[in-house]
Every structure is written in C-alpha cells, then in structure tokens.
MDAnalysis code that builds the backbone (N, CA, C; Angstrom):
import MDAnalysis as mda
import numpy as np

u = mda.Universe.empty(270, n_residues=90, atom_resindex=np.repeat(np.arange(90), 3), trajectory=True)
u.add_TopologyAttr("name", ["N", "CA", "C"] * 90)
u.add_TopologyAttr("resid", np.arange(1, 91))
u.add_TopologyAttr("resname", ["UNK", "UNK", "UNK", "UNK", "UNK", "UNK", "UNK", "UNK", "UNK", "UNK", "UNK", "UNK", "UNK", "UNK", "UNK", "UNK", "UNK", "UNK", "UNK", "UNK", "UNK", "UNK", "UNK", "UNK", "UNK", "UNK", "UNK", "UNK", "UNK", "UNK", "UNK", "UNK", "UNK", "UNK", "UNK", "UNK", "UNK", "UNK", "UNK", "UNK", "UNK", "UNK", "UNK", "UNK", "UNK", "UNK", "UNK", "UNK", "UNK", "UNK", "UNK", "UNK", "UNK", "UNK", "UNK", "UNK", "UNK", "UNK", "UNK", "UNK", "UNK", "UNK", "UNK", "UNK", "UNK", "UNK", "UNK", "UNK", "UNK", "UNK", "UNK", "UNK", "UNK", "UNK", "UNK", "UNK", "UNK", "UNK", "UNK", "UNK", "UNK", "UNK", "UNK", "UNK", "UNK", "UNK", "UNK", "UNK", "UNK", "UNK"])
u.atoms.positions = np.array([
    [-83.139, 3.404, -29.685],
    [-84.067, 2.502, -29.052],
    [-84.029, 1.173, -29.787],
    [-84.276, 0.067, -28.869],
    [-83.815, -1.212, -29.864],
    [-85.442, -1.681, -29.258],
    [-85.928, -2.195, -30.431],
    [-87.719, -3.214, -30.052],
    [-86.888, -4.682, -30.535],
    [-87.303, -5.783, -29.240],
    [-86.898, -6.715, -30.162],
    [-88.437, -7.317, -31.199],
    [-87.547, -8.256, -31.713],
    [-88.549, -8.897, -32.890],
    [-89.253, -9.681, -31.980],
    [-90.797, -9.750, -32.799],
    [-91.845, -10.488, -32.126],
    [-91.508, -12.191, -32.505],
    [-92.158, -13.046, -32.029],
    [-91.815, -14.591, -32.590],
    [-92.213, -14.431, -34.147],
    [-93.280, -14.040, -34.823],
    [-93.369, -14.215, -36.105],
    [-92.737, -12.896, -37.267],
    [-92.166, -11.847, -36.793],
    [-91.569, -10.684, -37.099],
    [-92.611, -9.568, -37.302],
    [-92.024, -8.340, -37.192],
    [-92.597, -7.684, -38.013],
    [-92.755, -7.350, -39.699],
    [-94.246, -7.290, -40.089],
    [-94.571, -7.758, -41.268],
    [-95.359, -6.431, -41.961],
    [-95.323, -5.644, -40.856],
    [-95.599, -4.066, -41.998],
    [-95.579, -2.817, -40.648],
    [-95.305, -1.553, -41.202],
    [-95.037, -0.435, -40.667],
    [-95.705, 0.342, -41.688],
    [-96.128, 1.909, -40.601],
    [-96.768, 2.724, -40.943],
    [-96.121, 4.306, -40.460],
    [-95.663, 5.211, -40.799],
    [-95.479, 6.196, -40.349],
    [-96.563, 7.831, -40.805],
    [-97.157, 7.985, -40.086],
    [-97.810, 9.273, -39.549],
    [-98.035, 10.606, -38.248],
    [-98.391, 11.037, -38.555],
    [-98.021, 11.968, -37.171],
    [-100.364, 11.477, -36.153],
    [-99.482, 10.388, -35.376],
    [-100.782, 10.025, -35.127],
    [-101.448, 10.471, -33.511],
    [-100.758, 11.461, -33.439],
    [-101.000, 12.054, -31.835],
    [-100.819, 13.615, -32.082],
    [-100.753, 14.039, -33.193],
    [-100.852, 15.558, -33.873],
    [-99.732, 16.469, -33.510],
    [-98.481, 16.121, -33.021],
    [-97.507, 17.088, -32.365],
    [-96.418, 17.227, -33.379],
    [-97.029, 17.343, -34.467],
    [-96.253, 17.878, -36.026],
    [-95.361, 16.704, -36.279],
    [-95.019, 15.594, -35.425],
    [-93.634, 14.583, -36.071],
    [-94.475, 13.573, -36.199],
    [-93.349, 12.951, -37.154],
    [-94.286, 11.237, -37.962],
    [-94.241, 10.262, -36.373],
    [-94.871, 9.636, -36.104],
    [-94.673, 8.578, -35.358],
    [-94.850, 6.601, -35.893],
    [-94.418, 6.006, -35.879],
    [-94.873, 4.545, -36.154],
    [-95.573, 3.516, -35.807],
    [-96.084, 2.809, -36.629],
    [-96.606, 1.608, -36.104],
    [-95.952, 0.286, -36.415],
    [-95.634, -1.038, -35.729],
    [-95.079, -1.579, -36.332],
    [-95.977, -3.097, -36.181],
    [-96.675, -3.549, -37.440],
    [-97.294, -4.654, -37.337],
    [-96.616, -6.068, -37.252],
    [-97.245, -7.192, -36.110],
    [-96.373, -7.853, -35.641],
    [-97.548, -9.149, -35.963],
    [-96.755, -10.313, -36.650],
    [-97.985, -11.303, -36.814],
    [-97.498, -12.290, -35.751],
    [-96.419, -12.333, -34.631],
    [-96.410, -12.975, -33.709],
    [-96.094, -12.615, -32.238],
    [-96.566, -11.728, -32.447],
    [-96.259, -10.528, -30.509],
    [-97.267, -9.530, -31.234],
    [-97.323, -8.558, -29.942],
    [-98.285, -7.322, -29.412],
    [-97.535, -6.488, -30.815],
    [-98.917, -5.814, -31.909],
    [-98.260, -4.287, -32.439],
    [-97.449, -3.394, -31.855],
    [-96.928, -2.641, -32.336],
    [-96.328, -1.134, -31.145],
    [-96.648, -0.086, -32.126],
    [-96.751, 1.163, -31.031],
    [-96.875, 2.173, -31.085],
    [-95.621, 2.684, -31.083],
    [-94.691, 3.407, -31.998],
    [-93.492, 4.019, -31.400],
    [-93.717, 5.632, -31.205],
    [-93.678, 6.154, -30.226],
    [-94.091, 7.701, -30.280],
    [-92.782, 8.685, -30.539],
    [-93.173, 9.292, -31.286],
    [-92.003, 10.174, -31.742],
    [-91.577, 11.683, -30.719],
    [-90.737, 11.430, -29.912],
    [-90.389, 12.516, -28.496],
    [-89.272, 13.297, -28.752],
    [-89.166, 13.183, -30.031],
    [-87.913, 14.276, -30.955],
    [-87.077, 13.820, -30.701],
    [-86.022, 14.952, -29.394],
    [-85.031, 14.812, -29.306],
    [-84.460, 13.407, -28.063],
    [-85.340, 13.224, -27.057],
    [-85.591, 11.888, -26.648],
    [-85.844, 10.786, -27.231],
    [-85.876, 10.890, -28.724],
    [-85.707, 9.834, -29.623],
    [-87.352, 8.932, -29.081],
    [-87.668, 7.705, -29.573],
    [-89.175, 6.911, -29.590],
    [-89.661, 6.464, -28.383],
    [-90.350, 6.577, -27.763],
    [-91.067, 5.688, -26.741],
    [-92.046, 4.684, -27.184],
    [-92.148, 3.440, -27.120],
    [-92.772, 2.179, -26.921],
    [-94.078, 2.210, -26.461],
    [-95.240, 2.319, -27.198],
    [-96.779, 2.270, -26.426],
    [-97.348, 1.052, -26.788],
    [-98.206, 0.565, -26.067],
    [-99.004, -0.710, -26.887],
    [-100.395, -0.493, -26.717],
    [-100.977, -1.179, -25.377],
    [-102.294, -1.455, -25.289],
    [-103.304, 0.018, -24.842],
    [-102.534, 0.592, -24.159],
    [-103.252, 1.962, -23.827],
    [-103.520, 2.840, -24.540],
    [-102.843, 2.464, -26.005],
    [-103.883, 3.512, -27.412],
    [-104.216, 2.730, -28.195],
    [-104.899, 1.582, -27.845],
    [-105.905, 0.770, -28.652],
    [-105.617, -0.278, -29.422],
    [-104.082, -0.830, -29.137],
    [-103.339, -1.525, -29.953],
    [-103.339, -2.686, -29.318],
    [-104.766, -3.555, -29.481],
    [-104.468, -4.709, -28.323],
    [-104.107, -6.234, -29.351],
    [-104.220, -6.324, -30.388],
    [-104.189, -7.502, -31.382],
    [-102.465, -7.761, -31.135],
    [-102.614, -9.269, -30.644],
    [-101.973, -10.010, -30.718],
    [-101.412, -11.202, -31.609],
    [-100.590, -11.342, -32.408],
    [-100.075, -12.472, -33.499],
    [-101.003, -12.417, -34.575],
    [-101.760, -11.601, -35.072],
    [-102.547, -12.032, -35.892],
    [-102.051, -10.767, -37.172],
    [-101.243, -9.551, -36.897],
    [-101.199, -8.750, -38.085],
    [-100.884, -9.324, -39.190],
    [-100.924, -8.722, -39.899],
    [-100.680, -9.203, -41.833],
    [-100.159, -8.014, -42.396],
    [-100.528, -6.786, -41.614],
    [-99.961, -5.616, -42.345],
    [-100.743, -4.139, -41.838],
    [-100.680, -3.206, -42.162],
    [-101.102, -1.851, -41.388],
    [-101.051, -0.885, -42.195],
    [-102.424, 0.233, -42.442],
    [-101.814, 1.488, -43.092],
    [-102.562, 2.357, -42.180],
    [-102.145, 3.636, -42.761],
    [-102.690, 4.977, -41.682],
    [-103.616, 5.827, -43.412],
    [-104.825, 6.291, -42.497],
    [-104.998, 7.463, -43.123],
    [-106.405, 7.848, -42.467],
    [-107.012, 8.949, -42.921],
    [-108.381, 9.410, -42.155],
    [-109.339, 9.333, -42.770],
    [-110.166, 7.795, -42.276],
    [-111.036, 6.935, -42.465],
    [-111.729, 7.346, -42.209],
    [-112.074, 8.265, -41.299],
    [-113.788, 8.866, -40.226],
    [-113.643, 10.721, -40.777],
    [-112.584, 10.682, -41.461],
    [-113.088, 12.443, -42.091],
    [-113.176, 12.970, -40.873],
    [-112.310, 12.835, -39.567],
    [-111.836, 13.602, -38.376],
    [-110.930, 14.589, -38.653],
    [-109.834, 14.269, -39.774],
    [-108.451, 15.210, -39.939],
    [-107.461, 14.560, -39.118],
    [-107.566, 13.433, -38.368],
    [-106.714, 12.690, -37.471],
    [-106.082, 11.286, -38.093],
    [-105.184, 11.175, -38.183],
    [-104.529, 9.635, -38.883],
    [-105.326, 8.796, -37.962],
    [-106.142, 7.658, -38.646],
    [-106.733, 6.204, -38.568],
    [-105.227, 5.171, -38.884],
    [-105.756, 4.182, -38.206],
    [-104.961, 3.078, -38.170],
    [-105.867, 1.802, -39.123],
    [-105.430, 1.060, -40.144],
    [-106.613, -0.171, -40.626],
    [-105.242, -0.950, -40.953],
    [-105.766, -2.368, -39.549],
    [-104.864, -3.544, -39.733],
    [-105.860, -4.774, -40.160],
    [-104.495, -5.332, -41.522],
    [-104.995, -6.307, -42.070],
    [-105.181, -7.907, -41.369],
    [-105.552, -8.656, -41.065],
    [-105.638, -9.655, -39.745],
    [-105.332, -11.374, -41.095],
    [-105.084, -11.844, -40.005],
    [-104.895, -13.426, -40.776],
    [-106.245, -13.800, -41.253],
    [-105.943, -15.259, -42.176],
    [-106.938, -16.001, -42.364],
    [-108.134, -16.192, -41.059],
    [-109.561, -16.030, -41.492],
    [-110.371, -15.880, -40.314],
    [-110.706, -15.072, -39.079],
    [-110.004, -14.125, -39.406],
    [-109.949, -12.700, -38.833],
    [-110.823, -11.405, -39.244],
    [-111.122, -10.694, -38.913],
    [-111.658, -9.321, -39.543],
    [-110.314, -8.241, -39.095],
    [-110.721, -7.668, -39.922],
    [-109.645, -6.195, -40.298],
    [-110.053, -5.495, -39.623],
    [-109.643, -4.691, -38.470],
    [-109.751, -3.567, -37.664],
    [-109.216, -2.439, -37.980],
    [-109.926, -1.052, -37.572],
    [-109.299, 0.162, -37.527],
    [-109.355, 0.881, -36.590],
    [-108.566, 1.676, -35.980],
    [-108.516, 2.451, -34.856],
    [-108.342, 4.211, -35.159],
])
C-alpha cells in the first residue's frame, strides 16, 4: 500500500492493536493533511481509515502516542497539536 505524503509530512507514528483483532495497526500523524488510520487486514495487507474513527484533525499534528488513558483495556490515541492548539485524545 503506498499513502502519499501530506504537504507538511508525516511527523510521528504509533503502532497498537487499536480495534482488538490481535494485530498492531497504525497511526500516522500528519502536520499538513488529514491523520490516518492504517488498519491492519493481515494477509490483505493495510486499509486507509480517516474521519469515521475519530481522526478528524487536520495540519495541525506534532506527534501521537497510544496507550489506555480511560483504564478501558483498549489502546487510546493522545495527539500532540501545534502552537495554540490543545492536545486531543481519542
């Protein structure tokens, strides 16, 4: 699968299994285009998600980590945002 580069690149990635089907999947933070979701479909290799699992920030990433923020047992998403921004988590 080829993603192209956003206008400002990507500027941090995260790998966890964030949809629970035992494989890592990615995130790839973008400080000048839409984040992505890459979903991990094994042997069909990644599928491309964006806005329909909560990934709506546009040009503003700085960077991304995963871990479980809400004590669900489910990988959290916390992206770091530019100057004048607040930091979101999903």
């Amino acid at each position: 699968m080829t993603i192209a580069a956003a206008a400002g690149g990507t500027v941090g990635s995260v790998f966890a299994d964030f949809d629970a089907d035992r494989d890592l999947d990615a995130v790839l933070s973008s400080a000048g285009g839409q984040d992505t979701l890459l979903d991990n479909r094994r042997e069909e290799g990644f599928a491309a998600r964006g806005r329909g699992t909560g990934l709506a920030a546009h040009g503003a990433g700085r960077g991304v980590a995963a871990g479980d923020v809400d004590g669900d047992g489910l990988a959290d998403l916390v992206f770091a945002a530019g100057p004048g921004l607040r930091c979101g988590c999903i």
